[in-house]
PAMI-395491 format. One record per residue (C-alpha): x, y, z; residue number from 1. Coordinates in nm, 4 decimals. Example, Ala and Ser with C-alpha at 12.3 -4.5 7.8 and 13.67 -1.06 7.14 Angstrom:
# PAMI-395491
px, py, pz, k
1.2300, -0.4500, 0.7800, 1 $
1.3670, -0.1060, 0.7140, 2 $
# end
This chain:
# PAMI-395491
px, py, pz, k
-17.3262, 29.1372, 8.4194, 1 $
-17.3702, 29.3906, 8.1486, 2 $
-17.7581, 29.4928, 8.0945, 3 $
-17.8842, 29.3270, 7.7898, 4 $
-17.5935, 29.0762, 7.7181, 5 $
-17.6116, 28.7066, 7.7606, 6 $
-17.3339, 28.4999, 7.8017, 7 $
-17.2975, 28.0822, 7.7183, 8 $
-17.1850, 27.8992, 8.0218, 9 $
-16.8467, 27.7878, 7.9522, 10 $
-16.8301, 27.3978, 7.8106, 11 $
-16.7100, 27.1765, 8.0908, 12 $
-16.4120, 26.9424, 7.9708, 13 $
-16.3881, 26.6505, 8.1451, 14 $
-15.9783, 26.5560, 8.1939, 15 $
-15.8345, 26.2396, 7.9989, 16 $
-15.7139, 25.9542, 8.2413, 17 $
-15.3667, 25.8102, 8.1340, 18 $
-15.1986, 25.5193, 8.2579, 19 $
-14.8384, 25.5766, 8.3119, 20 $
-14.5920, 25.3204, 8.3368, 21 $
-14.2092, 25.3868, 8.3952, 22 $
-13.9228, 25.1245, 8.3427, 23 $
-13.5730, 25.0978, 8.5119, 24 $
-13.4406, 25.4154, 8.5945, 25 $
-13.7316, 25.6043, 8.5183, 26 $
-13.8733, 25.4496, 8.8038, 27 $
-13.6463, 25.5970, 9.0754, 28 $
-13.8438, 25.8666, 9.3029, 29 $
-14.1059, 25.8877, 9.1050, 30 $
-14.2988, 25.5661, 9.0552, 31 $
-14.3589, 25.2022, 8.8500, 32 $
-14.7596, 25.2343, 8.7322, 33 $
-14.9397, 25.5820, 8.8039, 34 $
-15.2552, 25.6858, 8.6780, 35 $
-15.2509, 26.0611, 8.5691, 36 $
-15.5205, 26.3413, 8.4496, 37 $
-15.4247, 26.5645, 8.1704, 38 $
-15.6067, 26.7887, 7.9406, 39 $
-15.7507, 26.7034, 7.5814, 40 $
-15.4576, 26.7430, 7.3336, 41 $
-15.1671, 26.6650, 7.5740, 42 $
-14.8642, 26.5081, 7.4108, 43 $
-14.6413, 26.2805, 7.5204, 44 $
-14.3831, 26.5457, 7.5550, 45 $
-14.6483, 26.7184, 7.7909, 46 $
-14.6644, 26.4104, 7.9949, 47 $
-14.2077, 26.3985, 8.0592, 48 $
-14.2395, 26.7448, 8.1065, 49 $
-14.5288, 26.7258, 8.3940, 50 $
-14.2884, 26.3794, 8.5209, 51 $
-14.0154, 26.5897, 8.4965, 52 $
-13.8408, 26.3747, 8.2904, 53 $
-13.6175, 26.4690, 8.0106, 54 $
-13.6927, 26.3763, 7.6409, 55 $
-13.3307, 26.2453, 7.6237, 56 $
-13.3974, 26.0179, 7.8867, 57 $
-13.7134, 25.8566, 7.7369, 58 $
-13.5066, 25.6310, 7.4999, 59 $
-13.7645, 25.4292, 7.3982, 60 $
-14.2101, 25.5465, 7.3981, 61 $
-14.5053, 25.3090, 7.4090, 62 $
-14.8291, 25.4262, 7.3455, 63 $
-15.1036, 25.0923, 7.3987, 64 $
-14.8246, 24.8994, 7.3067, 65 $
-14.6962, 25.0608, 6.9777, 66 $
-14.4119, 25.3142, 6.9360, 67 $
-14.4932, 25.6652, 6.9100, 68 $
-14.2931, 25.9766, 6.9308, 69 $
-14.2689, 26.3334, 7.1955, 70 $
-14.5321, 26.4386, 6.9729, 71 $
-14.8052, 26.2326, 6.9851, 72 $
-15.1704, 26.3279, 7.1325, 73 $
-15.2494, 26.0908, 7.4054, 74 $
-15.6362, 26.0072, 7.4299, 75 $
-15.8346, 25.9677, 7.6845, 76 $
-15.7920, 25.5807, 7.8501, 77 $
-15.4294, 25.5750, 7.6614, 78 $
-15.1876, 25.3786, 7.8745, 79 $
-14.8096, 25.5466, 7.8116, 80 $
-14.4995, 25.3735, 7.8702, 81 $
-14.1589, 25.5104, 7.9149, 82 $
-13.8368, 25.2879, 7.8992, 83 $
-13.4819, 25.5229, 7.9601, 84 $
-13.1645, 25.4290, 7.7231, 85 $
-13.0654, 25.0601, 7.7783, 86 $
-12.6753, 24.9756, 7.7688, 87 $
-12.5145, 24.6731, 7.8673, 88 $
-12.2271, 24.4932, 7.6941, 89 $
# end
């Protein structure tokens, strides 16, 4: 330490807690329901990156039950769920 300075402790940041949950293909080696800690300000495009999943692949975001987009902040307690394209004929 420097003579005569004073320094602030740093702030502590406690992590968010999101629930993940993955549909259908999604699901295959990785998981169905996860629980997950993430910094303040991650986005849902932070979250497919960390799951490794690609944003094409993510047809269809839930965020408590109501659509959101890559971009959205989660918050913390935010449950996130992830449904790949559907097809069928």
């Amino acid at each position: 330490m420097i003579r005569g300075e004073e320094f602030a402790p740093l702030p502590f940041f406690s992590p968010m807690h999101i629930k993940i949950n993955l549909f259908a293909t999604l699901r295959k080696d990785r998981f169905d329901t996860d629980q997950r800690e993430y910094p303040t300000g991650t986005t849902v495009l932070a979250v497919l990156n960390d799951l490794v999943i690609p944003e094409g692949e993510a047809a269809i975001i839930f965020v408590n039950g109501k659509h959101a987009g890559p971009d959205h902040v989660m918050l913390d307690g935010d449950t996130l769920s992830i449904f790949p394209p559907i097809g069928g004929g």
